[in-house]
Every structure is written in C-alpha cells, then in structure tokens.
DSSP file (Angstrom, degrees, kcal/mol; ACC not computed):
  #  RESIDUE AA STRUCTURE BP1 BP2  ACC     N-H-->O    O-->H-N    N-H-->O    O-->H-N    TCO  KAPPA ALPHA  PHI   PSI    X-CA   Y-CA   Z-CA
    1    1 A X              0   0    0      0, 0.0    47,-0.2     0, 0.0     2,-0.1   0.000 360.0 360.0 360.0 156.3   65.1   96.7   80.9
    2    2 A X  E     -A   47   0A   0     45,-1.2    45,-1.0    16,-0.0     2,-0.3  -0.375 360.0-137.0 -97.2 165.1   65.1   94.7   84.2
    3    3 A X  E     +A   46   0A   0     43,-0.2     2,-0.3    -2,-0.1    43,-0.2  -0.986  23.9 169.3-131.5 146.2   61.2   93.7   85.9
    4    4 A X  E     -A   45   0A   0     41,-1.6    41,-1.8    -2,-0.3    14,-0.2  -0.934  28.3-128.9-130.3 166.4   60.1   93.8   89.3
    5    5 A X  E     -A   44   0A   0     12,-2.7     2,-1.0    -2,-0.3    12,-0.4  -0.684  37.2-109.4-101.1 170.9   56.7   93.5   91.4
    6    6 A X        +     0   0    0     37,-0.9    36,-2.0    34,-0.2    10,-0.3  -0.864  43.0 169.3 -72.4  83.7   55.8   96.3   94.0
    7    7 A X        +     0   0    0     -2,-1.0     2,-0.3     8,-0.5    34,-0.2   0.849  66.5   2.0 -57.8 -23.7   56.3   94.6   97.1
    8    8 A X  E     -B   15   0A   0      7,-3.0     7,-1.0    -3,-0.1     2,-0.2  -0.893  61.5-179.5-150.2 173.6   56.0   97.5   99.1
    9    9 A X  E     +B   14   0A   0     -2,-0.3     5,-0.2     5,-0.2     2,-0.2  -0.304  15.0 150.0 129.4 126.8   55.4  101.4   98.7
   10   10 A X  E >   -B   13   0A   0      3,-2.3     3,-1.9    -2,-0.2    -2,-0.0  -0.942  56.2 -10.2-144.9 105.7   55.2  104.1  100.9
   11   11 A X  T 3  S-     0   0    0      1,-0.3    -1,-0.2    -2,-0.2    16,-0.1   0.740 130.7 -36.5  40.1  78.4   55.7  107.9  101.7
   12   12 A X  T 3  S+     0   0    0     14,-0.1    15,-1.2    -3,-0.1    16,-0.3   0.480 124.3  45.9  40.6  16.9   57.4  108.1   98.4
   13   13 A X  E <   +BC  10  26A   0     -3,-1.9    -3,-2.3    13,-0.2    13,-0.2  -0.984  50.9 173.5-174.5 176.8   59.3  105.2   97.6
   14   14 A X  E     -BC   9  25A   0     11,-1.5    11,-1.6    -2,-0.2     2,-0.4  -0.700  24.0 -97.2-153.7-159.0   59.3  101.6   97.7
   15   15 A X  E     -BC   8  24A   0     -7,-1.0    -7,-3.0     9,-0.2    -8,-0.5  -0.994  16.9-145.8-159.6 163.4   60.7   98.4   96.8
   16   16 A X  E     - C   0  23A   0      7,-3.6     7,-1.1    -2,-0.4   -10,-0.2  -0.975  17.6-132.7-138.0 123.0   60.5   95.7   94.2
   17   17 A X        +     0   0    0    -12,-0.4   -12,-2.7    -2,-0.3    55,-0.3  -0.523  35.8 172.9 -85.9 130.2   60.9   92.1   94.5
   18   18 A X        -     0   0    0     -2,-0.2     3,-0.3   -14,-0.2   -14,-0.1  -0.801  45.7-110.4-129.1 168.0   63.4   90.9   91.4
   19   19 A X  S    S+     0   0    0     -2,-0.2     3,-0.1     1,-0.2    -2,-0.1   0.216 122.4  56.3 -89.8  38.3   64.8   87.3   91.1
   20   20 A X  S    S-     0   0    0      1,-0.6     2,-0.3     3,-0.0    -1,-0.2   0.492 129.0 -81.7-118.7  -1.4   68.1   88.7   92.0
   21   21 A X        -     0   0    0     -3,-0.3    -1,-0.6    -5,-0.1     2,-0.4  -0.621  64.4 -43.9 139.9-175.3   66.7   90.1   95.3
   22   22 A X        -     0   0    0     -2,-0.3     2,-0.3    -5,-0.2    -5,-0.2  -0.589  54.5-165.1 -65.0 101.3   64.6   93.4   96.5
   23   23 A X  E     -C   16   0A   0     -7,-1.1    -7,-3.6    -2,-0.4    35,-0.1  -0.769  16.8-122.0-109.3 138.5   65.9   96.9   94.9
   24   24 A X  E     -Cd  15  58A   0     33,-0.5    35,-2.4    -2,-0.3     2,-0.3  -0.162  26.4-176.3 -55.1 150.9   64.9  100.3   96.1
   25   25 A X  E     -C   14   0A   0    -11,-1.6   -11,-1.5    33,-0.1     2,-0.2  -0.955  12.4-148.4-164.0 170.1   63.3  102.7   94.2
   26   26 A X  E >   -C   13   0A   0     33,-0.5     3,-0.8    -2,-0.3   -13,-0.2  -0.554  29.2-116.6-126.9 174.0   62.3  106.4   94.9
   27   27 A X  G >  S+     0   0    0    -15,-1.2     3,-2.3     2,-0.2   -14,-0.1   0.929 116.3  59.3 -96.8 -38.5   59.2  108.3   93.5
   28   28 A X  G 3  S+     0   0    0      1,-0.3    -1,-0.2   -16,-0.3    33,-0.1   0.438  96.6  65.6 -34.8 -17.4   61.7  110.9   91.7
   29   29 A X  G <  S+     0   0    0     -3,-0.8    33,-1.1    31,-0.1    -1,-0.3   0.380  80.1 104.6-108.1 -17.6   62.9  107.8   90.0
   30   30 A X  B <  S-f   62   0B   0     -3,-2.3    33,-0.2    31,-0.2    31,-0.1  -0.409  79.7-109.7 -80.8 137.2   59.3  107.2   88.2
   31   31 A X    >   -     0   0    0     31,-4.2     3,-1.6     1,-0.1    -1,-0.1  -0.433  37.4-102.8 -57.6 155.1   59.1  108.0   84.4
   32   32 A X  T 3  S+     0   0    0      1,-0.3    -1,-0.1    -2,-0.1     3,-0.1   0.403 124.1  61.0 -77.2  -2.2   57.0  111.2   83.7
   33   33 A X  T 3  S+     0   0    0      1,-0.1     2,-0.8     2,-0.0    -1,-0.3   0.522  85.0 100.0-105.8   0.3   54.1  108.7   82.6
   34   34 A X    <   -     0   0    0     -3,-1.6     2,-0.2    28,-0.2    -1,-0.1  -0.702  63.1-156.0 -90.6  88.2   54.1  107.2   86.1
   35   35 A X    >>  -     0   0    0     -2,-0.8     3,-2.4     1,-0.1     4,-0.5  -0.279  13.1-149.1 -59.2 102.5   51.3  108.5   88.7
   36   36 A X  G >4 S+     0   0    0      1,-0.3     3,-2.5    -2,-0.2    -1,-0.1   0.935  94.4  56.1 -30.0 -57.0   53.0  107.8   92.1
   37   37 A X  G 34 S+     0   0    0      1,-0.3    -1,-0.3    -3,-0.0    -2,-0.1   0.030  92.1  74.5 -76.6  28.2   49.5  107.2   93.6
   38   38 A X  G <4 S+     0   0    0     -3,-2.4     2,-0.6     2,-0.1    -1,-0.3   0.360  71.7 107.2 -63.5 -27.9   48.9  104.7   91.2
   39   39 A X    <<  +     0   0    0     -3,-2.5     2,-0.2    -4,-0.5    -5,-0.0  -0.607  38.1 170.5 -19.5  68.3   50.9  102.2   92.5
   40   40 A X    >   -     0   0    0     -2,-0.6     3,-0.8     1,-0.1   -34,-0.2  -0.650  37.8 -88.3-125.2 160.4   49.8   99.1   94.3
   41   41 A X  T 3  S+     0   0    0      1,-0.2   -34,-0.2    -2,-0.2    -1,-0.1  -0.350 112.4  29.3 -35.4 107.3   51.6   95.8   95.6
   42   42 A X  T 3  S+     0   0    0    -36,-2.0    -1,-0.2    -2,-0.2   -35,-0.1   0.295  86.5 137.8 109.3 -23.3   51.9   93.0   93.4
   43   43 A X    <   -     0   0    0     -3,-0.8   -37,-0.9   -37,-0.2     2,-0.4  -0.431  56.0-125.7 -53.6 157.0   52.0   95.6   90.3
   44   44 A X  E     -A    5   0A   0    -39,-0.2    21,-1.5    21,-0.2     2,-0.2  -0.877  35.3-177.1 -81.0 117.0   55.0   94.5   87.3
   45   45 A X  E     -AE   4  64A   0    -41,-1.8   -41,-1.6    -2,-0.4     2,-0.4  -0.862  17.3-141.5-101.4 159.6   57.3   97.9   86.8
   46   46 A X  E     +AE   3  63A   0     17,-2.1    17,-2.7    -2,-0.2     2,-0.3  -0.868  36.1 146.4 -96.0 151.5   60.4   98.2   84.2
   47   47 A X  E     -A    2   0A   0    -45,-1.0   -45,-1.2    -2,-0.4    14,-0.2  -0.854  35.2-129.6-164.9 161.7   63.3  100.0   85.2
   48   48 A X  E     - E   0  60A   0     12,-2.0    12,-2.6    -2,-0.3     2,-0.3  -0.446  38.2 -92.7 -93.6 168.2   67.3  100.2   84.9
   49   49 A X  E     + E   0  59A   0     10,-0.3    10,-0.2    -2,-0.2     2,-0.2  -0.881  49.0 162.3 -95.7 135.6   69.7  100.4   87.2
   50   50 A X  E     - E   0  58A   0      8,-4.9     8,-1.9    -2,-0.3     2,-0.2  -0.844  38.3-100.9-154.0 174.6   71.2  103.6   88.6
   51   51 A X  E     - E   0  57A   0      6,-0.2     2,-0.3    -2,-0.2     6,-0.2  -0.553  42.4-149.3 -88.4 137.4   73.2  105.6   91.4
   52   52 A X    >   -     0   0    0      4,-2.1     3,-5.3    -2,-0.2    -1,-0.0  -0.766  32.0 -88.6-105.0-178.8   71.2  107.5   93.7
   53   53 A X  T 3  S+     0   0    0      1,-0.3    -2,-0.0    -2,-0.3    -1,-0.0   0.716 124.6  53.2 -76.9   0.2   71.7  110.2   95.3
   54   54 A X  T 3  S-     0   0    0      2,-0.0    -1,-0.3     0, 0.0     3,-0.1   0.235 118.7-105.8-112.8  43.7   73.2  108.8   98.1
   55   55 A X  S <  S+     0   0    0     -3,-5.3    -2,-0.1     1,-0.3     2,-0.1   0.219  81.1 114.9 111.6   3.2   75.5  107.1   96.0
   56   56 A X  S    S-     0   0    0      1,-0.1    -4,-2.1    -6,-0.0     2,-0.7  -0.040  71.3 -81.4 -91.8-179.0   74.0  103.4   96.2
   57   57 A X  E     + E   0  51A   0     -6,-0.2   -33,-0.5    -3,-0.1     2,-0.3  -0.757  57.3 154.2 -92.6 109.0   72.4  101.1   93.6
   58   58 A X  E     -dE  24  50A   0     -8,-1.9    -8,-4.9    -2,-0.7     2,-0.3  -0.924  51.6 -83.3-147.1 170.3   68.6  101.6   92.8
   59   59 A X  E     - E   0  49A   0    -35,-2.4   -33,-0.5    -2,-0.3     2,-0.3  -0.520  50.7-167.2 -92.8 156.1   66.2  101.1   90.4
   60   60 A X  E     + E   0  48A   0    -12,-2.6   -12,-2.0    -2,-0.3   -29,-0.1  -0.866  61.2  15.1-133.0 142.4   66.2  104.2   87.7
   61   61 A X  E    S-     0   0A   0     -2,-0.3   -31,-0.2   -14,-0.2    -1,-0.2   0.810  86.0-161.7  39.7  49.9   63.8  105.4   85.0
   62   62 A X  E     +f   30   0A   0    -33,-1.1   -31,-4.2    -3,-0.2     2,-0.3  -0.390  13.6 176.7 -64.0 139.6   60.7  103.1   86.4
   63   63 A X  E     - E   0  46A   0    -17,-2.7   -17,-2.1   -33,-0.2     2,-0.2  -0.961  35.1-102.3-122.7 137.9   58.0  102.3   84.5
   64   64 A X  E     - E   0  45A   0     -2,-0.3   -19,-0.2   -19,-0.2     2,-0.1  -0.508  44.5-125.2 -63.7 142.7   54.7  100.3   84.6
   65   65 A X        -     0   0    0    -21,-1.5     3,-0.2    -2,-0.2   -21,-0.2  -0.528   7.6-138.7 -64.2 146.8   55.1   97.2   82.7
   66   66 A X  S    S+     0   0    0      1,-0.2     2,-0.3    -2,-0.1     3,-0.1   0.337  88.8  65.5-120.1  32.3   52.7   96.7   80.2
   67   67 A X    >   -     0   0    0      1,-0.1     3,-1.3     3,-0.1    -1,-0.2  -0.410  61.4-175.3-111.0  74.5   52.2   93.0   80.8
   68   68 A X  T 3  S+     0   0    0     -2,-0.3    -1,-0.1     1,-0.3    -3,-0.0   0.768  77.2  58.7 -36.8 -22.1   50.7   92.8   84.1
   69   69 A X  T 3  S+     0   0    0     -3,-0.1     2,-0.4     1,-0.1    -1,-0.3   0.122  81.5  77.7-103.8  34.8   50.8   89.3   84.0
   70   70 A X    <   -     0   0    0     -3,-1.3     2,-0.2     2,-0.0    -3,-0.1  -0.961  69.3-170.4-143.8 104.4   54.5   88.3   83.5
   71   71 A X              0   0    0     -2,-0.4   -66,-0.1     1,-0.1   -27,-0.1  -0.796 360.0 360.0-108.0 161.2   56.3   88.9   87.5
   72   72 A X              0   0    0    -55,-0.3   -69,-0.1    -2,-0.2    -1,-0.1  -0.009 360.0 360.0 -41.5 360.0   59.6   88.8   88.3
C-alpha cells in the first residue's frame, strides 16, 4: 500500500501529501474502520490507487496508518 499525510480535509474529502505529489481522496473512499471525523492534518493514511467516479485517479481503500510516525 502507498502512504500519505492529511494535508487537508474538508466537507468530505481531502487530500494527501505523497512524495510523488498531492492525491485526492473522498470520504466514501475510507475503509469501514475509518471514522471520517477522526481525521486531522498531518495524520499518516494507507491507501491504493483507484478510478473514481468521475473517472480520474484517487486514492482508494484508505486507511489510518498504524505508524503515526513514519510520513510520506
């Protein structure tokens, strides 16, 4: 699985700072163990890469990491 930090999140989605650049991700996109409002800035998620539904590239089947202390 690929890692990112939260930079940003919002009204149901966000983005995540990777070292290949910034990937979307959507709250629909959270694994069932993920509490949206749980979220903060700066946080480490796992996720794949996947189509959304408007047909682009985003991050898929997000997770919290569970090494906070190892960022992207």
């Amino acid at each position: 699985m690929l890692q990112g930090t939260i930079k940003m999140v919002k009204d149901g989605y966000g983005f995540l700072a990777t070292e290949s650049g910034d990937v979307f991700f959507h709250a629909n996109n959270l694994d069932e163990s993920v509490d949206y409002d749980s979220l903060e800035e700066g946080m480490v998620l796992e996720f794949e890469m996947g189509e959304g539904r408007n047909g682009k590239e985003q991050a898929v089947n997000v997770m919290v990491a569970e090494d906070q202390g190892e960022q992207a």
